[in-house]
Backbone of each chain as ProteinMPNN parsed JSONL, in Angstrom:
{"seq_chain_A": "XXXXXXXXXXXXXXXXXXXXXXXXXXXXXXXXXXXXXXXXXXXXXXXXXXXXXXXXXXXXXXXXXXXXXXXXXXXXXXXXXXX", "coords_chain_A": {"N_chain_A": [[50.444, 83.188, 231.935], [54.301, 82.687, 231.721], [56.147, 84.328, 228.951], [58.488, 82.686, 229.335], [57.609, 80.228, 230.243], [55.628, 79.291, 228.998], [57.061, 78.714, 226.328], [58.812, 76.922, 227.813], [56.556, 74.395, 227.59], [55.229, 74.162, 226.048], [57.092, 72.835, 224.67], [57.604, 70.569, 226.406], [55.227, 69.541, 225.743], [55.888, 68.891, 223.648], [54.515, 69.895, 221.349], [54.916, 70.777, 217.411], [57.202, 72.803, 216.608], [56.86, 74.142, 213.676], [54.175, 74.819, 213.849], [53.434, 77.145, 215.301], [54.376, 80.735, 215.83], [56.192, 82.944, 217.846], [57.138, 84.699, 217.124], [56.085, 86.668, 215.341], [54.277, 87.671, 212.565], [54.408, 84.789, 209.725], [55.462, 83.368, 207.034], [53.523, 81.007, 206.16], [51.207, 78.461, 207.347], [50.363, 78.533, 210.29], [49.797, 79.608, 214.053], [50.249, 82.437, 215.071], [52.129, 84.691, 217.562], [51.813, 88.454, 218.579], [53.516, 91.34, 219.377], [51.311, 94.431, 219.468], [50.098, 97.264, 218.626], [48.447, 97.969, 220.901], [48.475, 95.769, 222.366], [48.686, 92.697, 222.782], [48.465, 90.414, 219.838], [47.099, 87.42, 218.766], [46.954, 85.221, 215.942], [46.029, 83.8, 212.886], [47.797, 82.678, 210.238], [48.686, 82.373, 206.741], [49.138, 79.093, 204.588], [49.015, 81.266, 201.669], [50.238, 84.102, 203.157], [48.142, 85.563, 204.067], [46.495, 86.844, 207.142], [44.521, 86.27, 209.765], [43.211, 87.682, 212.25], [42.385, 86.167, 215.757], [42.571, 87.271, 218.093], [42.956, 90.066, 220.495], [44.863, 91.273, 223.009], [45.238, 92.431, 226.582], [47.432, 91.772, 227.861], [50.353, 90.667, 228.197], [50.357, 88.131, 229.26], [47.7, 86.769, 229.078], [47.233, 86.674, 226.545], [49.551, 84.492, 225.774], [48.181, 82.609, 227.032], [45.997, 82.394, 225.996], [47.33, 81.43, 223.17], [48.679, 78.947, 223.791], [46.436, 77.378, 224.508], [45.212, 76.891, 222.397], [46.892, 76.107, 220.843], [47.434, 73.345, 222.031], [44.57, 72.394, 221.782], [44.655, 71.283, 219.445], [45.718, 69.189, 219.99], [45.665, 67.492, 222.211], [43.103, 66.338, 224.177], [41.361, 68.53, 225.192], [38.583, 68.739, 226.826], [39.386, 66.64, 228.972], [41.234, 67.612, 231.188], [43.076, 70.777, 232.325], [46.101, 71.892, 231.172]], "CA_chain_A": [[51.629, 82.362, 231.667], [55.004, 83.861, 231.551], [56.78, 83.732, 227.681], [59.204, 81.422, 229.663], [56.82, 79.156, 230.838], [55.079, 79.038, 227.214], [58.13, 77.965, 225.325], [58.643, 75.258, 228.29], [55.366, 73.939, 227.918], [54.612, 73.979, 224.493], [58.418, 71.533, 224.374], [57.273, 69.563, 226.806], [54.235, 68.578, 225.216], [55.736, 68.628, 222.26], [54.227, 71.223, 219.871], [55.803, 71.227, 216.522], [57.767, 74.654, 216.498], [56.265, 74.551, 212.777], [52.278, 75.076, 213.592], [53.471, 78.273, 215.89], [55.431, 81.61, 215.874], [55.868, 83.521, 218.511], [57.928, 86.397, 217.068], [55.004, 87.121, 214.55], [53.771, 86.818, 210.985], [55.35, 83.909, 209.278], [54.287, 82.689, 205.283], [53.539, 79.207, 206.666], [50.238, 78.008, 208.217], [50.614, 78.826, 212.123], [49.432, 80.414, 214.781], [51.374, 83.526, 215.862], [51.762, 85.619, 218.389], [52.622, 89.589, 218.063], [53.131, 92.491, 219.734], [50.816, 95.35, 218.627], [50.321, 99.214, 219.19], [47.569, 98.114, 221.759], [48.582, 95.329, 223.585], [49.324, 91.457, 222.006], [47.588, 89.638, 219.287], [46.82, 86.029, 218.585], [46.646, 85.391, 214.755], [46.531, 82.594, 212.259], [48.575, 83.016, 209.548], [48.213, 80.964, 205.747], [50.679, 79.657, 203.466], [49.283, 82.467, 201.097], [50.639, 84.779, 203.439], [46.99, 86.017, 204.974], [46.785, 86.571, 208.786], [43.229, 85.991, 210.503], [43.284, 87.825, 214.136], [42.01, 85.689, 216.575], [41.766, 88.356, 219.378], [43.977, 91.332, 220.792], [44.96, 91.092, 224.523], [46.058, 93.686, 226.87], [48.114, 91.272, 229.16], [51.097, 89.281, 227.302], [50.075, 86.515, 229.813], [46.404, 86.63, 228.438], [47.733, 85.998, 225.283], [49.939, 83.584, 225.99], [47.424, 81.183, 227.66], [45.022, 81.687, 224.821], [47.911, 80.796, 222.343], [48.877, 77.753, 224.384], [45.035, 76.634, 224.614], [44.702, 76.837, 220.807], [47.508, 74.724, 220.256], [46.979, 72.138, 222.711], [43.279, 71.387, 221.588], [44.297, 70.745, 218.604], [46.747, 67.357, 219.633], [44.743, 67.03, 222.959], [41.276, 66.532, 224.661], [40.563, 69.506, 226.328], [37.784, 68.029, 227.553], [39.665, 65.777, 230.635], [42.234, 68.585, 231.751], [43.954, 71.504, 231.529], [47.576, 71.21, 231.334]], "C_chain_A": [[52.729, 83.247, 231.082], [55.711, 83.311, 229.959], [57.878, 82.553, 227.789], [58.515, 79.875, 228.934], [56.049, 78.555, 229.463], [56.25, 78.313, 226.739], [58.272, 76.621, 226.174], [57.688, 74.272, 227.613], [55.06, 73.436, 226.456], [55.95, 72.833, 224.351], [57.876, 70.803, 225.334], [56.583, 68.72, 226.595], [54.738, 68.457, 224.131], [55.195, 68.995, 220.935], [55.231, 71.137, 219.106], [56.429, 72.814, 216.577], [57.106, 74.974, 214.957], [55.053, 75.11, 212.859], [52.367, 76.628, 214.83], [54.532, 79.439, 215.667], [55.185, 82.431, 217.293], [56.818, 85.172, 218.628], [57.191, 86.842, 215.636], [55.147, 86.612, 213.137], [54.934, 85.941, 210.561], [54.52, 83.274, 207.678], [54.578, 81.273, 205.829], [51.729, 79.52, 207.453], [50.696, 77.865, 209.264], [49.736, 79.283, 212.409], [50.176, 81.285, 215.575], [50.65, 84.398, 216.935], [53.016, 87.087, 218.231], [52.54, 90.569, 219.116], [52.623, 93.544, 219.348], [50.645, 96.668, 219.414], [49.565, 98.612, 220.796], [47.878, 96.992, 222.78], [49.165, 93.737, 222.844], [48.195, 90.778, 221.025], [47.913, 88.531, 219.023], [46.331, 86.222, 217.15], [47.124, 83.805, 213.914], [47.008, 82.754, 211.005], [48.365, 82.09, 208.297], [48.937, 80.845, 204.964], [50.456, 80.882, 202.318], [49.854, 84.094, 201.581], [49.428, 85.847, 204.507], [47.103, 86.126, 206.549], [45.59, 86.914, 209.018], [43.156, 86.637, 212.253], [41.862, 86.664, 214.606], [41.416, 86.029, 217.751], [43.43, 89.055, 219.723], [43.828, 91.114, 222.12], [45.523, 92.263, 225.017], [46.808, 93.106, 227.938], [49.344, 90.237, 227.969], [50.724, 87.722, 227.99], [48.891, 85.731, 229.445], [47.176, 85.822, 227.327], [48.471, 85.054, 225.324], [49.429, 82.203, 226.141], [46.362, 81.267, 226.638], [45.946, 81.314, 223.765], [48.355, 79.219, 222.522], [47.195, 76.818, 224.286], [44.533, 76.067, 223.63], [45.817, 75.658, 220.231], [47.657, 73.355, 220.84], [46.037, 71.284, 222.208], [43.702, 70.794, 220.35], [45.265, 68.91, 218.828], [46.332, 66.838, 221.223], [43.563, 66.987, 223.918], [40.988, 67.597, 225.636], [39.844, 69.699, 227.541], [38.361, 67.674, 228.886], [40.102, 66.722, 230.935], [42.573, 69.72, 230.975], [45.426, 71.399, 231.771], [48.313, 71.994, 231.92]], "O_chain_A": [[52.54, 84.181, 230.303], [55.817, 82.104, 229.741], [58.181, 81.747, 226.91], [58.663, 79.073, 228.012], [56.039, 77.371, 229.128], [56.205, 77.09, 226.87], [58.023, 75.51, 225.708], [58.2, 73.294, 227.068], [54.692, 72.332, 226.054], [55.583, 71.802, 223.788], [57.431, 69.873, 224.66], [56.73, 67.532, 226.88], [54.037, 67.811, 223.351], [55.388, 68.528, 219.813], [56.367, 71.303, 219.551], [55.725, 73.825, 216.568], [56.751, 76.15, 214.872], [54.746, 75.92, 211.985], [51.284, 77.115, 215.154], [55.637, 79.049, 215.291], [54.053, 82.52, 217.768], [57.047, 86.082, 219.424], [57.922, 87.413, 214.826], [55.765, 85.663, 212.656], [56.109, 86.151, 210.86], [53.371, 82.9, 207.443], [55.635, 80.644, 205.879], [51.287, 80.566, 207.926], [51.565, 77.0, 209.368], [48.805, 79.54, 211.646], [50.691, 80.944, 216.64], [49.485, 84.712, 217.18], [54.221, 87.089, 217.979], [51.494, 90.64, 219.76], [53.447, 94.08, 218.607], [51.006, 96.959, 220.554], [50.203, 98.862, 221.819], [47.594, 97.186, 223.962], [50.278, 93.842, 222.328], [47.06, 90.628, 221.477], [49.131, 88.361, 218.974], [45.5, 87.096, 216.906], [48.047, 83.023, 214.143], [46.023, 83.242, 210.45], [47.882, 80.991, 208.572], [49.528, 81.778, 204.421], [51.46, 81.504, 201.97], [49.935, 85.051, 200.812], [49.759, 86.625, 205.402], [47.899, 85.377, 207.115], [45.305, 87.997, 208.507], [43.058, 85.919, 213.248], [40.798, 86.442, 214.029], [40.422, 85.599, 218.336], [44.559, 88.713, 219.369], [42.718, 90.761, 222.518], [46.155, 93.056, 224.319], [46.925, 93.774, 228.966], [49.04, 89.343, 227.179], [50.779, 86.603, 227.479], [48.834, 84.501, 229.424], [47.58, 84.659, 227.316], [47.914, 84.251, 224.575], [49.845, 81.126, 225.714], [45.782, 80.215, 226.37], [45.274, 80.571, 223.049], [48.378, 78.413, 221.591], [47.118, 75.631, 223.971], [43.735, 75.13, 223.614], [45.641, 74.7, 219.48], [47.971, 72.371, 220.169], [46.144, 70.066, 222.072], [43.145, 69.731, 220.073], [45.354, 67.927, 218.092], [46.709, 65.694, 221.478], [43.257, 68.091, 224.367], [40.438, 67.448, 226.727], [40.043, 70.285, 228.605], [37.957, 68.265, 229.888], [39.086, 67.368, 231.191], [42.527, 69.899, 229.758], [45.812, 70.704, 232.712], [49.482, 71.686, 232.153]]}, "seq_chain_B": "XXXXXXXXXXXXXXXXXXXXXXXXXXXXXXXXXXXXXXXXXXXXXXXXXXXXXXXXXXXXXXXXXXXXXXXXXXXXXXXXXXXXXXXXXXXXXXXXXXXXXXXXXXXXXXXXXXXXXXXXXXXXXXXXXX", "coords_chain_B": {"N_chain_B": [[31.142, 81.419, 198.394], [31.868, 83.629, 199.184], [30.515, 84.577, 201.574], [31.059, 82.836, 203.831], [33.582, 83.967, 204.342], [33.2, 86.268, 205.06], [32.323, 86.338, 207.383], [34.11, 86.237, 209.196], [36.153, 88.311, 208.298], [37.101, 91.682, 209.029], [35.944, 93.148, 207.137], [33.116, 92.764, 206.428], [30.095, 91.948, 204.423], [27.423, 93.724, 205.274], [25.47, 93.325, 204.829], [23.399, 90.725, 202.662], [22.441, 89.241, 199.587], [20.344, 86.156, 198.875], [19.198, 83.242, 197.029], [15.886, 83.037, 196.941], [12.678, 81.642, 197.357], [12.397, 81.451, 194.023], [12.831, 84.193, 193.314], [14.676, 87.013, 195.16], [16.191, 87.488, 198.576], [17.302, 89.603, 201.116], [19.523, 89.047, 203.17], [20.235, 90.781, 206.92], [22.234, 91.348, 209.571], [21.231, 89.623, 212.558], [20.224, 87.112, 211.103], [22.009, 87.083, 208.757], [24.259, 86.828, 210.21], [24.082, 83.768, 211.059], [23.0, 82.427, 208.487], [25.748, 82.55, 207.785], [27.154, 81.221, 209.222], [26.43, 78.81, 209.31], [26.89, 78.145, 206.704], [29.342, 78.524, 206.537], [30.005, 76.451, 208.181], [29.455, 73.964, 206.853], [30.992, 74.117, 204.601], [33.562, 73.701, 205.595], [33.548, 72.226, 207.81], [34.505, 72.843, 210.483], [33.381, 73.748, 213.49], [31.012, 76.582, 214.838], [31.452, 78.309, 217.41], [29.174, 79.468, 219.884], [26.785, 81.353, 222.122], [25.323, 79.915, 223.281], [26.493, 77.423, 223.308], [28.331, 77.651, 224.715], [27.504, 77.916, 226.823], [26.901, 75.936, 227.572], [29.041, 74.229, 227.597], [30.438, 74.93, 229.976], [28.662, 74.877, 231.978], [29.313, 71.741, 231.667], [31.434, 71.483, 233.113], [33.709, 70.133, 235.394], [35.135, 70.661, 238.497], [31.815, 71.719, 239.065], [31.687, 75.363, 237.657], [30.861, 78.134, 240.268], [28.306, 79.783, 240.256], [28.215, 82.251, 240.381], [30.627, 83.743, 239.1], [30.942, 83.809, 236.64], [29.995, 85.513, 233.565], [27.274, 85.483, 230.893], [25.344, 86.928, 229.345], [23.731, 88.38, 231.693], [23.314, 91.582, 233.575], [26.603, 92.979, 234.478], [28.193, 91.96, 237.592], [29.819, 92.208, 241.363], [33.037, 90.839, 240.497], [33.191, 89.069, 238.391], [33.825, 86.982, 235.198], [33.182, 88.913, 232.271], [31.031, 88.456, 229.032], [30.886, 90.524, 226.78], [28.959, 91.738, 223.715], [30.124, 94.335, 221.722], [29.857, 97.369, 219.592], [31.389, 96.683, 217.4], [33.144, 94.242, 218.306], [33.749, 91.607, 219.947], [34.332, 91.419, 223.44], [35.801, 90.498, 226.281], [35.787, 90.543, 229.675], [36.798, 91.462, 233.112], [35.396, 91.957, 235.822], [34.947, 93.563, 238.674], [34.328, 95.482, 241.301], [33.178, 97.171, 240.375], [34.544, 97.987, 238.568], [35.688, 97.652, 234.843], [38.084, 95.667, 233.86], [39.974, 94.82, 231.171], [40.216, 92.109, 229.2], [40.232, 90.707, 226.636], [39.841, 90.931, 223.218], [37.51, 91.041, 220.456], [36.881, 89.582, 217.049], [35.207, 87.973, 216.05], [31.974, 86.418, 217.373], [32.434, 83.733, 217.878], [35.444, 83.394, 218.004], [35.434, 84.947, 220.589], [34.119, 83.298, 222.185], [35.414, 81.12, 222.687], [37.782, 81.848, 223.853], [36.729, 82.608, 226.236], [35.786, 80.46, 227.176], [37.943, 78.807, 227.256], [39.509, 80.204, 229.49], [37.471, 79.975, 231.44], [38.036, 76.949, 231.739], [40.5, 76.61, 232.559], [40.314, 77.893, 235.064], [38.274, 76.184, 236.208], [40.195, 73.625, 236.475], [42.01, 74.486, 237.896], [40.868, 74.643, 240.365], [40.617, 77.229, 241.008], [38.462, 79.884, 241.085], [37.947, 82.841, 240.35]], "CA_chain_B": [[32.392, 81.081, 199.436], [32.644, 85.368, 200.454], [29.46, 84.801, 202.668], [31.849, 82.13, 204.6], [34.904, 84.755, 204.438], [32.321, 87.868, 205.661], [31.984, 86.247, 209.128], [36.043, 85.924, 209.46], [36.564, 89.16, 207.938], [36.709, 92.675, 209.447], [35.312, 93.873, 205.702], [32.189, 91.784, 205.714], [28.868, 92.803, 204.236], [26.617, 93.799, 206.442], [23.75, 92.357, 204.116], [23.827, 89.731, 201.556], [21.072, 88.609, 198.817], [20.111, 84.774, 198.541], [18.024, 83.013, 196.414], [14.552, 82.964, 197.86], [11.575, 81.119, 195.999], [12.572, 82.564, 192.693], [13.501, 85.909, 194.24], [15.855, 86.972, 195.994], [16.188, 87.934, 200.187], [18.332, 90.208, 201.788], [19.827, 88.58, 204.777], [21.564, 91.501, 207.616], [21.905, 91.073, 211.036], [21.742, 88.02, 213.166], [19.762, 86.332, 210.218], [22.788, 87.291, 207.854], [25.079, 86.104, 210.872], [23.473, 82.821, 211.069], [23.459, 81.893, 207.745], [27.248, 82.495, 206.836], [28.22, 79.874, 210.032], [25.59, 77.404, 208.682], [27.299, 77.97, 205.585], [30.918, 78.346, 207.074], [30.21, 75.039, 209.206], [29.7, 72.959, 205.859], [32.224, 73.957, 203.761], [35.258, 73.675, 206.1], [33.616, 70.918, 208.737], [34.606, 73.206, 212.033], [31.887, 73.997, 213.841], [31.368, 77.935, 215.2], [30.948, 78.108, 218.616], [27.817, 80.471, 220.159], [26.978, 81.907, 223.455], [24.4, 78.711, 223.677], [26.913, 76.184, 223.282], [29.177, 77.793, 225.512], [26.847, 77.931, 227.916], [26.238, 74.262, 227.723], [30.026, 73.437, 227.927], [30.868, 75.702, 230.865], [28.225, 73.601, 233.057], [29.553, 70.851, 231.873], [32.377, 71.224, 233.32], [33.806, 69.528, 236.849], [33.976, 71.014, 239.26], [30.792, 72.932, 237.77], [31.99, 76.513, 238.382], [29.745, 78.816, 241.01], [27.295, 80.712, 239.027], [28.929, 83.713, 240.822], [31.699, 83.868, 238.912], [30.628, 83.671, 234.975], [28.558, 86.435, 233.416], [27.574, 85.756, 229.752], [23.774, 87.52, 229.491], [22.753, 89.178, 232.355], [24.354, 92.594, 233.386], [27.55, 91.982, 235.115], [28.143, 92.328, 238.699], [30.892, 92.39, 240.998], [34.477, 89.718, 240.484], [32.317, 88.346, 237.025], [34.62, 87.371, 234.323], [31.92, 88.862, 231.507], [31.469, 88.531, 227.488], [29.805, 91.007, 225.985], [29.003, 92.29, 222.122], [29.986, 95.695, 221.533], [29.499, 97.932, 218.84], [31.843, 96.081, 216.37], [33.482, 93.137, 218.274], [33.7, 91.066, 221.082], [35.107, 91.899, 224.369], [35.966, 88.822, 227.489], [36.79, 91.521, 230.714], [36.77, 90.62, 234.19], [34.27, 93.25, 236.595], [35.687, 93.84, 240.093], [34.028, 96.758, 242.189], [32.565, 97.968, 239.264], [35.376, 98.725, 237.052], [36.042, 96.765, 233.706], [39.485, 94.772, 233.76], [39.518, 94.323, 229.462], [41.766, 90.81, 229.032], [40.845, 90.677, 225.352], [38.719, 91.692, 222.073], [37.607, 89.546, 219.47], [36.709, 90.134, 216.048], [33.377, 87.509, 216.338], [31.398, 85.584, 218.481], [33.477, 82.328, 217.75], [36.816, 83.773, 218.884], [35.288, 85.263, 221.953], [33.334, 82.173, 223.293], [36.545, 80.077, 222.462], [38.619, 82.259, 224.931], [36.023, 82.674, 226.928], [35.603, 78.826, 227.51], [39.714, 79.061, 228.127], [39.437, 81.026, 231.38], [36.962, 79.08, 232.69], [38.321, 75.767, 232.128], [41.569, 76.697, 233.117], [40.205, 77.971, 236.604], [37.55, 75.251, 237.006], [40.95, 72.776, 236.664], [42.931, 74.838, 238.935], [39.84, 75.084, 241.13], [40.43, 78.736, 241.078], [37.469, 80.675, 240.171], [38.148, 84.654, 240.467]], "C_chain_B": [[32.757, 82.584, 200.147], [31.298, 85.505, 201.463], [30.569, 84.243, 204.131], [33.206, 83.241, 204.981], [33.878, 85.887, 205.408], [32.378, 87.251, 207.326], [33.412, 86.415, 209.723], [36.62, 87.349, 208.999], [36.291, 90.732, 208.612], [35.503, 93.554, 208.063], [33.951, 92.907, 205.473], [31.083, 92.329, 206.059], [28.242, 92.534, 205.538], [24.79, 93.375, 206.081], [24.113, 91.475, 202.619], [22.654, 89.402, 201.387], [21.269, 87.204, 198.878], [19.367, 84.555, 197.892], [16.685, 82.655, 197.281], [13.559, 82.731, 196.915], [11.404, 81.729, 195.093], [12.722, 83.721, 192.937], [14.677, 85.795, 195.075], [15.442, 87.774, 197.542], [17.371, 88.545, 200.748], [18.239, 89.896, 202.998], [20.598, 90.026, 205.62], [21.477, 90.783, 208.76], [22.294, 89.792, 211.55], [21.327, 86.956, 211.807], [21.252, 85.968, 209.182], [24.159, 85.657, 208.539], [24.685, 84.39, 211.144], [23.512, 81.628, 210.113], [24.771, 81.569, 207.214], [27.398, 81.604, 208.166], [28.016, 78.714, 209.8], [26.758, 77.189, 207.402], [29.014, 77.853, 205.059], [31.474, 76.943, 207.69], [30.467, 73.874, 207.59], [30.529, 72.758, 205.172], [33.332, 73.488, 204.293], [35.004, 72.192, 207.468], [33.973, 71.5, 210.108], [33.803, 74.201, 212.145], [32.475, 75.48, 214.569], [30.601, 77.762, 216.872], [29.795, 79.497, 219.385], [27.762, 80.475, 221.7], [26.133, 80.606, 224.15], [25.077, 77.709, 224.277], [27.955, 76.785, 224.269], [28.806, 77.42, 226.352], [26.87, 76.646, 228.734], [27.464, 73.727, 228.156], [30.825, 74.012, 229.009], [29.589, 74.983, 231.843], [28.308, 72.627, 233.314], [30.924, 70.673, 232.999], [32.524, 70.633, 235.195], [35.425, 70.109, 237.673], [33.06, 71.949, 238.38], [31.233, 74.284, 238.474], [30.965, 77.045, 238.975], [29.553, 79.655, 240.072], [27.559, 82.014, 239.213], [30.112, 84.263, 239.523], [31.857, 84.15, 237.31], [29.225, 84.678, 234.764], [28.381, 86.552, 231.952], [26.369, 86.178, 228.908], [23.291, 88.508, 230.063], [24.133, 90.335, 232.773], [25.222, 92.097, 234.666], [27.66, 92.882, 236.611], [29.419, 92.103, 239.363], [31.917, 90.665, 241.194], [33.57, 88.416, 239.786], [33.786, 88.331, 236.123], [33.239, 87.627, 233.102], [32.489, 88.827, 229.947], [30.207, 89.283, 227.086], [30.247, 91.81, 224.404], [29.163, 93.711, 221.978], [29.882, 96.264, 220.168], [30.468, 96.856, 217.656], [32.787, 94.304, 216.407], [32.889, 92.485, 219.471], [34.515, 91.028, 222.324], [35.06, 90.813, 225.713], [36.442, 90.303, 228.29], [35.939, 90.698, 232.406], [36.314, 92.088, 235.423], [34.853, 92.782, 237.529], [35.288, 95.586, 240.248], [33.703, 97.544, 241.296], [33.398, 98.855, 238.319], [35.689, 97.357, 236.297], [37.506, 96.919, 233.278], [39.442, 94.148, 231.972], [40.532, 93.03, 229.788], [41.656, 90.5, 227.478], [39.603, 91.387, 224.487], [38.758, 90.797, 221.192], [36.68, 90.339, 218.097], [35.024, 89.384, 215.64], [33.199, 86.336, 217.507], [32.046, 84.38, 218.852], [34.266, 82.6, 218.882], [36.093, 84.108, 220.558], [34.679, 84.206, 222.673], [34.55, 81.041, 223.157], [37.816, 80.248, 223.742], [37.841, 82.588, 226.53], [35.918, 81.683, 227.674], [37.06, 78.297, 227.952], [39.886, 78.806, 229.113], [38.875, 80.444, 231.917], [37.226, 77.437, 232.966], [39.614, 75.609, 232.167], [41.457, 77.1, 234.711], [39.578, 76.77, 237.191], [39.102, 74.083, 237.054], [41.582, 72.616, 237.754], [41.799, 75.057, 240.07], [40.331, 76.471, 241.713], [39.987, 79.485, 240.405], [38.051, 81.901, 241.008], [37.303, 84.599, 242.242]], "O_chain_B": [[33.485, 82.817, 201.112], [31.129, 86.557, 202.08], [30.824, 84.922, 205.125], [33.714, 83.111, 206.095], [34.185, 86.093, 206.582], [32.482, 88.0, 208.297], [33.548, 86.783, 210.89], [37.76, 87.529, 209.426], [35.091, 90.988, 208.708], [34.555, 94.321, 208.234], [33.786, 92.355, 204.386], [30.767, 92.906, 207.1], [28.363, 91.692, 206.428], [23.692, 93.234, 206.62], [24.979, 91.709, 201.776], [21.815, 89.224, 202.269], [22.456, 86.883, 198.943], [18.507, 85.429, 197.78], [16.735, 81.946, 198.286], [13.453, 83.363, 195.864], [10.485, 82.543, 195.004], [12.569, 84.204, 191.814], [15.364, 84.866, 195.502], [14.492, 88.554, 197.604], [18.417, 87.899, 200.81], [17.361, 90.194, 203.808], [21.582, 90.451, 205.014], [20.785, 89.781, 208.938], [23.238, 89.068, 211.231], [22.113, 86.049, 211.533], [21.547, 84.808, 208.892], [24.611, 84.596, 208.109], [25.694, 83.915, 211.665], [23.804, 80.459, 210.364], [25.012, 80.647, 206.435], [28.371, 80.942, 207.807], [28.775, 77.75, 209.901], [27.376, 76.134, 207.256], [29.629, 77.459, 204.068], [32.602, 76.454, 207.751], [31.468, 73.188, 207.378], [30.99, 71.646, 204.918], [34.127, 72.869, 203.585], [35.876, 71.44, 207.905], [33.782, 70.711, 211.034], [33.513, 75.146, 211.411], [33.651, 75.721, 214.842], [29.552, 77.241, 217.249], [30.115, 80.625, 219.008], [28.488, 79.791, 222.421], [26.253, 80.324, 225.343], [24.738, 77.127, 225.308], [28.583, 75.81, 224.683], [29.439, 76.562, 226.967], [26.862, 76.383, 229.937], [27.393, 72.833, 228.999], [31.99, 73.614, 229.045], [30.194, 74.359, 232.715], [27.909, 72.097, 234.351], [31.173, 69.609, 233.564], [31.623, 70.732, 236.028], [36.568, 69.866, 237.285], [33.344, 72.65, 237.409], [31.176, 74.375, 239.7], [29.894, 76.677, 238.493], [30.334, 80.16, 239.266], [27.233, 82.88, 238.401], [30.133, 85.468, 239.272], [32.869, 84.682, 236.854], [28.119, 84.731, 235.301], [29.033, 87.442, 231.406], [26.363, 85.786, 227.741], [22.625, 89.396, 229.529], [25.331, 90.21, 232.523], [24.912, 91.279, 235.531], [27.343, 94.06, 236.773], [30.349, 91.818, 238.608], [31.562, 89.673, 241.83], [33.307, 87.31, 240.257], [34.65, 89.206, 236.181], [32.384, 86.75, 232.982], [33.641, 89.015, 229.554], [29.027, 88.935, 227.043], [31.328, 92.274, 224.043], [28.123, 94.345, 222.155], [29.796, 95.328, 219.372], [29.671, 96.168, 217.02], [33.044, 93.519, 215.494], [31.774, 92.741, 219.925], [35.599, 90.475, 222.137], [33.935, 90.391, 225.977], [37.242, 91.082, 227.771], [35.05, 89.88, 232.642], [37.068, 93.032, 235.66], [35.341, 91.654, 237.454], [35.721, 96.556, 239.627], [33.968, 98.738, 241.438], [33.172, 99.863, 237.649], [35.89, 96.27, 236.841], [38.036, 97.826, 232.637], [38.88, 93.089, 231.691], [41.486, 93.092, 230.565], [42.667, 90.098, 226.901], [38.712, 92.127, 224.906], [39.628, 89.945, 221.011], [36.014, 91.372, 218.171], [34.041, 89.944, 215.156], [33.975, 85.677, 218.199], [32.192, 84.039, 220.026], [34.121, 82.339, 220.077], [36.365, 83.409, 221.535], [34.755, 84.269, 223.9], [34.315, 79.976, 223.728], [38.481, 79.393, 224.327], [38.378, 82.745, 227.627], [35.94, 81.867, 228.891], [37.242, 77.492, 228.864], [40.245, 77.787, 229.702], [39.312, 80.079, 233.008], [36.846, 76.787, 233.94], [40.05, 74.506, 231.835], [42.307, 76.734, 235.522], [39.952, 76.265, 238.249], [38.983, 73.519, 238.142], [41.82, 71.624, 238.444], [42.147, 75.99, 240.793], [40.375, 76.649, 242.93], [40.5, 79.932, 239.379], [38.519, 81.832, 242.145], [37.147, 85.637, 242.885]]}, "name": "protein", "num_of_chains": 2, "seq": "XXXXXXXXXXXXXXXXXXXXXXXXXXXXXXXXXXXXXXXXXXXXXXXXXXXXXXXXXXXXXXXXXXXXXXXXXXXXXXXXXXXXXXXXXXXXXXXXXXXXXXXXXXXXXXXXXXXXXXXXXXXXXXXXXXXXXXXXXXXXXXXXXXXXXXXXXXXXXXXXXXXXXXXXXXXXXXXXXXXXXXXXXXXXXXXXXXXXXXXXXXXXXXXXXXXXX"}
């Protein structure tokens, strides 16, 4: 998924812009996404300022579709579809 | 509560004492790993996901993907997306003609069967398996 197509997607469904970043660390509870020496990471971030990797990708589109996947499940069923 | 942090943490012991009928037991290993998700699952209420339960929710799925196509055990063969444990994390790559395509790395078993379970129920949707 292209970084376009992410920002669509995530407004269409309606993702708070609060529970994500996608221009990295943020002191807030999220889930960001970064560019790193090696390729992109997925990270959850805490209001104390902590950041949790999630996983390191070597495709921005990888990453992308696992950042989109993570914030989907959490507002809907996975289970029936993917979106 | 740092047994629960050790599984989430790149810095986490690689053995931990418990109480054990008036003694104590040094947990490492899978035993170690085992206990801190038991003990990660209670405190926080979200459950850790395992190569078992993946297993289980990657057949569930509809269409059920061809068994060709998913490799999360046996050694991988070719146009597999595979998950295997390496020396310190977890690695999701996608085998074609016998070279390894990396798509990510994961820090534990969780994360990697979470993205793992992704890919395949984003292809089984699009009924496009690899």
């Amino acid at each position: 998924m292209t970084p376009g197509k992410l920002k669509e997607k995530l407004g269409r469904f309606k993702i708070p812009e609060s529970e994500y970043s996608l221009s990295g660390k943020q002191p807030r509870h999220c889930l960001c996404l970064e560019q790193s020496e090696v390729g992109w990471a997925v990270f959850r971030c805490t209001d104390a300022g902590d950041a949790k990797n999630l996983g390191t990708f070597f495709h921005e589109y990888d990453a992308n579709d696992y950042l989109f996947y993570l914030l989907m499940k959490k507002h809907y069923d996975i289970e029936k579809r993917w979106w | 509560m740092s047994v629960a942090c050790g599984i989430l943490r790149n810095d986490a012991p690689t053995e931990f004492n418990i109480p054990y009928y008036g003694a104590t037991k040094t947990l490492e290993g899978d035993a170690l790993s085992t206990h801190a998700s038991v003990f990660f699952e209670r405190q926080t209420g979200r459950r850790i996901m395992r190569l078992q339960e993946l297993e289980e929710r990657i057949l569930a799925l509809k269409p059920i993907p061809d068994r060709r196509c998913y490799c999360i055990r046996e050694t991988s063969t070719d146009n597999e997306l595979c998950l295997r444990k390496t020396d310190a994390s977890w690695t999701v790559y996608f085998c074609e003609r016998g070279v390894r395509h990396v798509k990510g790395v994961f820090d534990s078993e969780h994360d990697a069967c979470e993205y793992y379970y992704c890919c395949c129920k984003k292809a089984s949707d699009e009924k496009k398996w690899h």
